[in-house]
C-alpha positions as CSV (number, residue, x, y, z in Angstrom):
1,X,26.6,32.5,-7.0
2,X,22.9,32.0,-6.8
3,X,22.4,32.0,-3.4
4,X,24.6,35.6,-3.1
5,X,22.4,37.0,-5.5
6,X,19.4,35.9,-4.2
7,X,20.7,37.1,-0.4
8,X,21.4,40.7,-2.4
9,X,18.4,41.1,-4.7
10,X,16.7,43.4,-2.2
11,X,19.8,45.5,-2.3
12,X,20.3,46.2,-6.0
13,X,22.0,42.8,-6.2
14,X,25.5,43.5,-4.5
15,X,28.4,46.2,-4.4
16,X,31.2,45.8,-6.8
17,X,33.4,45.3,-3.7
18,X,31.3,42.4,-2.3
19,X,31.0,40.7,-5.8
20,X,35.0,41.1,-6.0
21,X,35.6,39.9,-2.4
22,X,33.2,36.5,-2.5
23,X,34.2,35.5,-6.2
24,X,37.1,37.1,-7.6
25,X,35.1,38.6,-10.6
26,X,34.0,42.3,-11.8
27,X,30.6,43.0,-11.6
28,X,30.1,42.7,-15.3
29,X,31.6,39.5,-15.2
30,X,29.7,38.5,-12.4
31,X,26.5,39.5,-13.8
32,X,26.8,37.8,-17.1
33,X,27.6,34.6,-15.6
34,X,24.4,35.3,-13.1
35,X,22.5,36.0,-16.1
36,X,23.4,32.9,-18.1
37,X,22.5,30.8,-15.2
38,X,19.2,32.3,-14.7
39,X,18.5,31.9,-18.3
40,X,19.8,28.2,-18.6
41,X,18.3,27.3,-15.6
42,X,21.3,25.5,-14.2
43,X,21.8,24.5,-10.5
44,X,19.2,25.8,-8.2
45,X,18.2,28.2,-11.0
46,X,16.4,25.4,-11.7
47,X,13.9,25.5,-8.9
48,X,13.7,29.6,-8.1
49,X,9.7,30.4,-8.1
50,X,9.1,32.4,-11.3
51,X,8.8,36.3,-10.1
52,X,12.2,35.3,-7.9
53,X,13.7,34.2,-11.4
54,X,12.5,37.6,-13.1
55,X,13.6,39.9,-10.7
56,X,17.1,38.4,-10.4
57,X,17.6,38.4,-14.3
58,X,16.1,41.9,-14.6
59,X,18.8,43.0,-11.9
60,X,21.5,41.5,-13.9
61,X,19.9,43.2,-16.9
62,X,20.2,46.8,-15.7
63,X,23.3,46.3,-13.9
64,X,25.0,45.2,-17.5
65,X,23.1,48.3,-18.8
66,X,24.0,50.2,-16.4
67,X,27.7,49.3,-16.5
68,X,27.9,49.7,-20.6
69,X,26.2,53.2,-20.6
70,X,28.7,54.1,-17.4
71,X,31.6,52.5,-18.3
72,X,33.7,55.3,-16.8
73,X,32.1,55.3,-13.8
74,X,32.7,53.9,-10.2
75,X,29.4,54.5,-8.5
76,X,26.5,52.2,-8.6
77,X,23.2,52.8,-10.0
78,X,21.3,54.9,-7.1
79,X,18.9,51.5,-6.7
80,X,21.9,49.6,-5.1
81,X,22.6,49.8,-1.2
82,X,26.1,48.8,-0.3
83,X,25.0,47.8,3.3
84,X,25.3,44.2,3.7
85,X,21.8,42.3,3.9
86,X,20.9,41.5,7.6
87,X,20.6,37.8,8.0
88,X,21.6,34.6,6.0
């Protein structure tokens, strides 16, 4: 989980489609589990340089946000790009 957000942070952390493909969750799922992670410091977590750390929970942040304040929408916030990152 950490290692698909951390290949998507530069992208606005991952479409709903990709996040439902690679684990089976919705996003908001997805995100709070990220979130608690980050927070706990579990796993590789555990390791992430500090301003990697923050930007990865602060994504998680606004996309729970984003998804309580818009819960009748489909689109993503305008920061997100659903073009797949180049690269591993």
């Amino acid at each position: 989980m950490l290692a698909f957000a951390q290949k998507w942070r530069h992208w606005g952390g991952g479409s709903r489609e990709e996040i439902l493909v690679e684990f089976g969750l919705s996003q908001g799922v997805y995100f709070q589990h990220l979130l608690s992670q980050l927070n706990q410091r579990i796993g590789i977590a555990a390791g992430l340089p500090a301003p990697v750390l923050h930007q990865l929970a602060q994504k998680c942040r606004s996309r729970l946000r984003y998804r309580r304040t818009h819960p009748r929408r489909f689109a993503q916030p305008t920061d997100c790009d659903s073009r797949r990152p180049t690269g591993s």
